[in-house]
Every structure is written in structure tokens, then in C-alpha cells.
C-alpha positions in Angstrom: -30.3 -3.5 6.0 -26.7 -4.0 4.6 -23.5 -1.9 6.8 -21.2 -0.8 4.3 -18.2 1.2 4.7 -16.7 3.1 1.2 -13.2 5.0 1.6 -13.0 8.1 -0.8 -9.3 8.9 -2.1 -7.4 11.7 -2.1 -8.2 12.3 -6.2 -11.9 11.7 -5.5 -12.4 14.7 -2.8 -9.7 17.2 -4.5 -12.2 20.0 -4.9 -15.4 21.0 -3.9 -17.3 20.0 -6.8 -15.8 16.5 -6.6 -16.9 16.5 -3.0 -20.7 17.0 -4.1 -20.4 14.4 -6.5 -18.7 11.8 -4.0 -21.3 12.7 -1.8 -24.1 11.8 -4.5 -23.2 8.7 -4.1 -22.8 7.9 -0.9 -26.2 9.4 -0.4 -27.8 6.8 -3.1 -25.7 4.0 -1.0 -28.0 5.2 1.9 -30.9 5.8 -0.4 -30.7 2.0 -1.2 -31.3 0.9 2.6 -27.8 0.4 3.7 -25.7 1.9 6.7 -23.1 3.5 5.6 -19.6 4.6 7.2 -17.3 6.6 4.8 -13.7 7.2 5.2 -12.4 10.3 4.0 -8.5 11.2 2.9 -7.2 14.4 2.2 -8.2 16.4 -0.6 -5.7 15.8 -3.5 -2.1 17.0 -2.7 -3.2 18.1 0.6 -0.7 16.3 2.4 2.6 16.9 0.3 2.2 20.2 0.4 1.5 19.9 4.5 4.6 18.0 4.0 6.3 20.8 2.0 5.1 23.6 4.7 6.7 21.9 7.5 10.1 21.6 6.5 9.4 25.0 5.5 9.2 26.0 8.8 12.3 24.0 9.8 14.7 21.1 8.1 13.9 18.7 11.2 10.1 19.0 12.3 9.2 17.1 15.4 7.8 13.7 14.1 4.7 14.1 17.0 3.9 17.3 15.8 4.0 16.6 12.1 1.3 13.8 12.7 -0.6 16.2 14.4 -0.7 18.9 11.1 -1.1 15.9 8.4 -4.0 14.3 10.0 -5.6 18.3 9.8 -6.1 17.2 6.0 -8.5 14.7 6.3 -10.6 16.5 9.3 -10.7 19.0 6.1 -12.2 16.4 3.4 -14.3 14.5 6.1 -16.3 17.7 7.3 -16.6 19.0 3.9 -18.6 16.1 3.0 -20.5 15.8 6.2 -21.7 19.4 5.2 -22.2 18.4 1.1 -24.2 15.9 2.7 -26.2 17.5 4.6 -26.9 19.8 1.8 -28.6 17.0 -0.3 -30.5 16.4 2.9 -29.2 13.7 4.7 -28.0 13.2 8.4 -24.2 13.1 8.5 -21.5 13.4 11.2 -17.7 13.8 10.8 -15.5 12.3 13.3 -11.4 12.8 13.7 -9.9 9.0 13.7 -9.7 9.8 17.4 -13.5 10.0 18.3 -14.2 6.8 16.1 -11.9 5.3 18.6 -8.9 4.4 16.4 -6.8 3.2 18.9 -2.9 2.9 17.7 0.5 2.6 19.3 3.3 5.5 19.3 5.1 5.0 16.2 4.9 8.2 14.6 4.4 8.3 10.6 3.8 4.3 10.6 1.5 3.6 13.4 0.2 0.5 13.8 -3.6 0.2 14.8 -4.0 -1.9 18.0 -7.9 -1.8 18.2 -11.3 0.0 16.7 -13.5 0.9 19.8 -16.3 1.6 17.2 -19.6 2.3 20.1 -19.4 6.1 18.8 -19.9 5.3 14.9 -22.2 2.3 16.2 -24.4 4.5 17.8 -24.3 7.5 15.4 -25.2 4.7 12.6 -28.1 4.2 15.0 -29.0 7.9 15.0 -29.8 7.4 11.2 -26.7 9.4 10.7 -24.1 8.6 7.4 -20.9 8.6 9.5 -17.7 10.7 7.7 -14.5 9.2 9.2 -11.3 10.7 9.0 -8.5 7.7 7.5 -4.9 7.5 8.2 -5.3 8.7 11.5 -6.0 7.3 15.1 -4.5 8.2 18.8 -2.2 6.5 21.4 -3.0 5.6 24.8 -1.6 8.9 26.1 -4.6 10.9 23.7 -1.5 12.0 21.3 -2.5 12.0 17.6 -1.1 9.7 15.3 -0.7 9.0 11.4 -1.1 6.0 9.6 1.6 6.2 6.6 0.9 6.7 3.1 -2.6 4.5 1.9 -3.4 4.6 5.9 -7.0 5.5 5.3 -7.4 2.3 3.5 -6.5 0.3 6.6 -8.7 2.8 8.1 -11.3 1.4 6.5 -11.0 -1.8 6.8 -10.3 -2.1 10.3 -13.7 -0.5 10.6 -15.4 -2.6 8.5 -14.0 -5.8 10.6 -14.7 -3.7 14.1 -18.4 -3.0 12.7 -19.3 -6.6 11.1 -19.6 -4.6 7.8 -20.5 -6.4 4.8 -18.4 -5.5 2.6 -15.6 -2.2 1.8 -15.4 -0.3 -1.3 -12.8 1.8 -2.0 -13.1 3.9 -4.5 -10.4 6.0 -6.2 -9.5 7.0 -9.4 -9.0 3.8 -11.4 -11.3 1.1 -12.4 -10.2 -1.7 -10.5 -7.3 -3.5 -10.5 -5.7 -4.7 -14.1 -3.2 -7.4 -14.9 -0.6 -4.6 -15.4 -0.4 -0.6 -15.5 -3.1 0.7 -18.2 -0.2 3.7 -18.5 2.5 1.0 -19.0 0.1 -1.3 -21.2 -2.4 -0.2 -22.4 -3.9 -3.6 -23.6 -4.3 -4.7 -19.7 -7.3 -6.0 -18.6 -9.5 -5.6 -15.4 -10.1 -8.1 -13.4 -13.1 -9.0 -12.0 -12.2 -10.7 -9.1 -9.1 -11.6 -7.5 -8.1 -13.3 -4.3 -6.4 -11.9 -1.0 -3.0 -13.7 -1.6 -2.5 -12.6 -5.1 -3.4 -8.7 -4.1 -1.4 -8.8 -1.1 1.7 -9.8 -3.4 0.3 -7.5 -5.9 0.4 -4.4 -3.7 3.5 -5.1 -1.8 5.3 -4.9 -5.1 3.6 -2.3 -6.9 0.5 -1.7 -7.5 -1.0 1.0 -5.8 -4.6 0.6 -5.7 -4.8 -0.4 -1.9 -2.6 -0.5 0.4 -1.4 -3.9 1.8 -2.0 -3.2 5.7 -5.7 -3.5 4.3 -5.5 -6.7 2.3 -3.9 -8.0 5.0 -6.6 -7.1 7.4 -9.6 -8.0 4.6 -8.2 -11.1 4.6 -7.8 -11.6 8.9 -11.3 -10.8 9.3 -12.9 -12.1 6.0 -14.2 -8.8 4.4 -14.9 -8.5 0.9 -12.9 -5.4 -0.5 -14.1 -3.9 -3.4 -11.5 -1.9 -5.2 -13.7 0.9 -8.3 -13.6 4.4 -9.6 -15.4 7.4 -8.1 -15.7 8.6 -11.3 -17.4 5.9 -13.6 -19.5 3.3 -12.9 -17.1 0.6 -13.6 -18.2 -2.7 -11.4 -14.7 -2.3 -10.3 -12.3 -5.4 -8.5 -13.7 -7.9 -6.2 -10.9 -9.0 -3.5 -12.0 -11.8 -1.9 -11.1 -15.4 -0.7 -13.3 -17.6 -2.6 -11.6 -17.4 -5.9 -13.0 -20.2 -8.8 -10.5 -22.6 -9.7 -10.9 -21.7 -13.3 -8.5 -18.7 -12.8 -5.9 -20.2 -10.9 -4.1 -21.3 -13.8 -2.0 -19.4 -14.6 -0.1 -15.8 -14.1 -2.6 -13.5 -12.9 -0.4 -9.7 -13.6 2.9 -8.4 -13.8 3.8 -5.6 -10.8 6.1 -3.1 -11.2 7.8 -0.8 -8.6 10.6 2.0 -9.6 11.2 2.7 -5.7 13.7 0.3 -5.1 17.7 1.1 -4.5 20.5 -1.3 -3.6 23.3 -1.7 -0.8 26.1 -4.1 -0.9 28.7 -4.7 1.9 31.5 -5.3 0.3 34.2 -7.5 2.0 32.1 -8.9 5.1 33.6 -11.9 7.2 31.6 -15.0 7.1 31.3 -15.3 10.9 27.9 -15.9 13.4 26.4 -12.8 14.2 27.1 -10.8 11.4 23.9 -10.5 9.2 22.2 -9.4 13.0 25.0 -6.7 13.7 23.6 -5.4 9.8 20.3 -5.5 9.7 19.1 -5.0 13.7 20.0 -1.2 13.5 18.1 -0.7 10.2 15.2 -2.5 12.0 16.2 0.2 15.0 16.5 3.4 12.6 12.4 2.0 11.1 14.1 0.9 8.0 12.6 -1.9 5.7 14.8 -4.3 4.1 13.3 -5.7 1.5 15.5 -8.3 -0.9 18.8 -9.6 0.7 21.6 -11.9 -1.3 24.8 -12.9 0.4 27.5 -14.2 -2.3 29.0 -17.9 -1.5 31.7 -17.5 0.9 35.7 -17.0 -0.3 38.1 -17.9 1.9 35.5 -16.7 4.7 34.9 -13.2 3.1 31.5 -12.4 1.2 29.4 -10.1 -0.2 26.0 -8.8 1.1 23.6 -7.4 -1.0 20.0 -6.0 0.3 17.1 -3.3 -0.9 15.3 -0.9 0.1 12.6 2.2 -0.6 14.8 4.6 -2.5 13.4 7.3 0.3 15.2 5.5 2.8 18.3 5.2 0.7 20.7 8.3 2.6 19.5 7.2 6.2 20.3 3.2 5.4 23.6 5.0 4.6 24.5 6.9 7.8 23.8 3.8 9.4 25.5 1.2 7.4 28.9 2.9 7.6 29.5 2.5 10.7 28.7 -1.0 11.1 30.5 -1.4 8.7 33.7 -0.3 9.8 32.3 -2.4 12.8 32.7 -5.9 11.6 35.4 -5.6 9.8 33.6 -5.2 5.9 36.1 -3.5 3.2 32.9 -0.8 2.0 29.4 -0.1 1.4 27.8 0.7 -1.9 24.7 2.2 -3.4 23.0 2.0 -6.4 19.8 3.9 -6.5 18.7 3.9 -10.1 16.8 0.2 -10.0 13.0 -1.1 -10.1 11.4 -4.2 -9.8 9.5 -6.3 -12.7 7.1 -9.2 -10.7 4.7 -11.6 -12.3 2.2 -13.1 -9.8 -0.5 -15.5 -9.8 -1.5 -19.0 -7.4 -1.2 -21.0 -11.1 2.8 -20.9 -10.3 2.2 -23.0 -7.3 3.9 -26.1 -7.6 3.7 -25.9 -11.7 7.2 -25.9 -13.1 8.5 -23.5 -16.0 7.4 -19.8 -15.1 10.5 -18.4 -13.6 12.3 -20.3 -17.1 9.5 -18.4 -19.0 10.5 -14.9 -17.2 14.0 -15.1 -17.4 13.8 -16.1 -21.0 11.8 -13.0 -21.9 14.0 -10.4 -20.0 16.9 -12.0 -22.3 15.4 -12.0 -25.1 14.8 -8.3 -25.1 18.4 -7.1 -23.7 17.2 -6.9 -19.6 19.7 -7.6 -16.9 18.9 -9.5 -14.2 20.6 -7.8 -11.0 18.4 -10.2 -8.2 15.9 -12.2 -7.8 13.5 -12.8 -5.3 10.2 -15.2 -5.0 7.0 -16.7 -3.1 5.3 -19.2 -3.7 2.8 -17.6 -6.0 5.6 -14.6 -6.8 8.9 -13.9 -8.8 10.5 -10.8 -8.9 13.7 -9.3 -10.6 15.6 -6.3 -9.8 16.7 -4.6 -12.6 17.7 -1.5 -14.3 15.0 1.4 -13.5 15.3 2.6 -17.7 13.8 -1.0 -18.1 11.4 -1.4 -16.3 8.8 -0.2 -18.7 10.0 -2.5 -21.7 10.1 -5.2 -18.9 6.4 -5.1 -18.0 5.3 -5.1 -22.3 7.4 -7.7 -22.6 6.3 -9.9 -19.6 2.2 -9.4 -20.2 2.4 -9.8 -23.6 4.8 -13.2 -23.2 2.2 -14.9 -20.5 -0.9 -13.7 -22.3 -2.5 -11.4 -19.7 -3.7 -9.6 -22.8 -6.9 -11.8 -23.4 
């Protein structure tokens, strides 16, 4: 007898005849001899418009008690199917992140999960029971309820999978698997059939939005398989895994795109010790992420400082970069917020010479400005124009052949 654990997204329990059919198959799943522990988000745009009703209510809501509504949408979808299961005539429980002891710390919004005491699911497994788990939720030491951030019920799942020696996750959604660009950007992409933890973790850091990268990064931790497929075909879906062939580590795997990105640039810092931590230690402070940072060579010690980050964040970084500014001494700070990044990815760049000349050749050839540049080993990214970004991708999967 296989433990599995499948996570149901947001599109695949929007309404209650979607429930009954997600609920089909789990029951087969348990029909086939397995365990199985399901993770359950919020039905469809359950938690924007929770969003939308607090700041409703007032322009500042209390982040503790905003946790506490959101995580109310996915005690919604989780009971619903316990009782669509139950219907078909199987044992099911629902349990709050809480009571399948989802233990996180106190960052409100973003928490971080610190440990899975699993002995309740455990034992209702036991029982006979299919177990309905609420994702993107858990609770601090001091029993205060706690959210996850957007694609938390992925790591939801997969921290359960690694606390419960599960064989494998599968989380389902509504796409096929994971292609080697957008199928709404290109419509020539191709699923893949498999593709390792590295290349997904760089994949869904920079764009792709089929799982979230808290859970690659925990698949890959604790070894479990992840199986990314629709809820609404039976497409055999993505395999991510670590034992990739060496057949298909030859080359670029798929291009990324993200249109969430926006600029700052200190103009006019002094090229002094100390500087680049008086910047970017109370953005760490204010919880926001810095993604791509470029500091111009030095002119008679003055220079430039150029960094990204989510265009969401854009008007806080703001507030807190003028100041500092002023601080140390800089002439201004700038924004731009109408960028997106273009990536290619795949382990075949490693050490193999010519893909960044390839990329940069392309994006020239077809009018695209390069604004900066950032890479990994297996990664290269350029910031460009967000009006480009689509003509960027066509041009970059068609260029390295991702097409065939």
C-alpha cells in the first residue's frame, strides 16, 4: 500500500460540481490501494476577494487578523470535499493546517514552516480515513494562525509528504504539466515529461507558476518525487525529480518569463564600506525581496546602484529608500515599474560556452533592449521592457529549438 499526498488548486475546487469531480478522483486513488492525504486551497478567487473585503472594512487591516480570515478559505474547500467524499461513500476527515500540526513561525503573510507533527493525519490514515488538509496555512507556537503566502498549499503539501514518508506528491491544477514556455505565449511549446529539481526551482523562481518554489525546494531536501498534472484531463502530467537521464541535459530546457518585476536605481551613491548594507538591510527589515542588483564602475568615488524587485512591493521599497538615501549621502532614487524578465534555463549551459552569445544575439536581432542581466549556473536572465516580453519568449523558443 502506496501513501500519496495530491494538492487540489484553487481552479480545481472553484465550484461545487468541480468539487465532486476532484473528489472522483481522489476516491479512485484510494480505490487503487493507496493512502491518501489531500491538500485543499481555496475555492477559485476565494482569497482576493477575502483580500478585497478586508481593506473594505479598513485601508490597514491587522496582518494577524488577516491570516486568520484567508486561511477561512481553505477550511471552506477542504470540508466541502470531506463531505463530496463522503457522499461517494468513503471515510474522510478535514483538518485546519493547525490540527495536522503545521507548525510555523510568526511571520505573518510569509510564514515559514518550522516542523510537520503529522501523528493526527498518521493516525486518521490509520482509521481508513482519506485525510482533507487545509494548504497555506499552519500556527505558531503561541496557537495564533498563520498564512503561508501565495502557492503556500503547495509547500503544504510537500512538507507533508516529507513528514509522512509519502511516495510521491501530485499536484494537480489546471495545466498539463509544465512546458518549455507559456502555451498562451507559444503555442508550439511542449510538455515535458520529466524535469529535474534544479531546473524547476530556477524555472519557478522566474516565472512559471505551476508550483511554487518553497516546494521544489523542499521536494528536493527530502527527495520526493513531485508530480505536477491537470485536474481536468488525464494528461500524465510533469515528473520533477532528481534522477534526470543524461540524454536531456543538453541543452536549454525552457524559456521563463515574469512581467512582475520593477527597478530602483540610487543615483549618485559614494563608493565607501558600508554602503550597500545601510541600502539593502532595511528592505530586508521592511520583508522586502531584492532580487537583481548592478552597481556601475566607480567615478571619482561616486556610482550608481541599480536593484529589482516584485512590482507589489514597488511604493513600500520607496518610502524606505528615500530616506536612506538622503542618509548616505546619494543624489536620488528612481523607479521604473514597466519591466519583465525573459530567462532561458537548462543544466546543458553548465560549463558549455555560447548560450548567453546565442540570447543576446536573438534579443538584437528582433529590436529588444537589454536593461540587466542576471545568471546561474544553469540560468540567464534579462530585464527588459515589459511591451517585450512576449516577442521575447517567441523569439527565444523558437531560436534554441524548444519547439521539437
Amino acid at each position: 500500500m502506496a501513501l500519496i499526498v495530491q494538492k487540489y488548486g484553487g481552479s480545481s475546487v472553484a465550484d461545487a460540481e468541480k468539487i465532486r469531480n476532484v473528489a472522483r478522483r481522489i476516491a479512485q486513488a484510494k480505490a487503487q490501494g493507496n493512502q491518501v492525504v489531500v491538500v485543499a486551497s481555496a475555492m477559485g478567487d476565494t482569497t482576493d476577494e477575502l483580500i478585497k473585503l478586508a481593506h473594505q472594512v479598513t485601508e490597514q487591516p491587522s496582518q494577524r487578523e488577516l491570516d486568520v480570515l484567508l486561511s477561512t478559505g481553505e477550511i471552506v474547500s477542504s470540508t466541502l470535499l470531506a463531505m463530496a467524499l463522503r457522499a461517494l461513500g468513503n471515510k474522510a476527515i478535514s483538518l485546519s493546517g493547525a490540527q495536522a500540526g503545521i507548525r510555523t513561525d510568526a511571520t505573518y503573510s510569509q510564514a515559514r514552516i518550522l516542523k510537520v507533527e503529522s501523528e493526527r493525519v498518521a493516525n486518521e490514515l490509520n482509521k481508513g480515513n482519506i485525510v482533507i488538509v487545509a494548504g497555506f496555512q499552519g500556527i505558531t507556537g503561541e496557537m495564533d494562525v498563520t498564512t503561508l503566502g501565495r502557492g503556500g498549499s503547495d509547500t503544504t503539501a510537500v512538507a507533508l509528504a516529507a513528514s509522512l514518508g509519502a511516495e510521491i506528491c501530485q499536484i494537480y491544477t489546471d495545466v498539463d504539466g509544465v512546458f518549455t514556455a507559456d502555451p498562451r505565449l507559444v503555442p508550439e511549446a511542449q510538455q515535458l515529461s520529466e524535469i529535474g529539481y534544479e531546473e524547476m526551482l530556477e524555472l519557478a523562481s522566474y516565472g512559471a507558476r505551476v508550483v511554487h518554489p518553497r516546494a521544489v525546494e523542499l521536494g528536493e531536501l527530502f527527495g520526493i518525487p513531485i508530480l505536477v498534472a491537470s485536474s481536468f484531463t488525464d494528461s500524465p502530467g510533469t515528473l520533477i525529480h532528481g534522477g534526470i537521464s543524461m540524454e536531456i541535459r543538453n541543452r536549454v530546457r525552457s524559456i521563463a518569463h515574469d512581467l512582475d518585476v520593477a527597478k530602483i536605481t540610487v543615483v549618485g551613491v559614494p563608493d565607501r564600506p558600508g554602503i550597500a548594507a545601510a541600502i539593502f538591510e532595511p528592505l530586508a527589515k521592511a520583508d522586502i525581496s531584492v532580487d537583481t542588483i548592478v552597481q556601475n564602475t566607480s567615478i571619482e568615488n561616486i556610482t550608481d546602484l541599480t536593484f529589482t524587485v516584485a512590482k507589489s512591493q514597488l511604493a513600500r521599497a520607496m518610502e524606505v529608500m528615500e530616506p536612506i538615501a538622503k542618509s548616505i549621502g546619494a543624489r536620488e532614487s528612481i523607479s521604473d515599474s514597466k519591466l519583465g524578465k525573459v530567462s532561458i534555463i537548462g543544466t546543458g549551459m553548465q560549463n558549455a560556452p555560447g548560450y548567453a552569445a546565442r540570447m543576446f544575439r536573438v534579443l538584437s536581432e528582433h529590436g529588444i533592449n537589454i536593461q540587466l542581466i542576471t545568471t546561474s549556473e544553469i540560468r540567464i536572465t534579462c530585464i527588459i521592457n515589459d511591451t517585450q516580453v512576449k516577442d521575447a519568449v517567441r523569439a527565444l523558443h523558437q531560436a534554441f529549438k524548444l519547439e521539437t
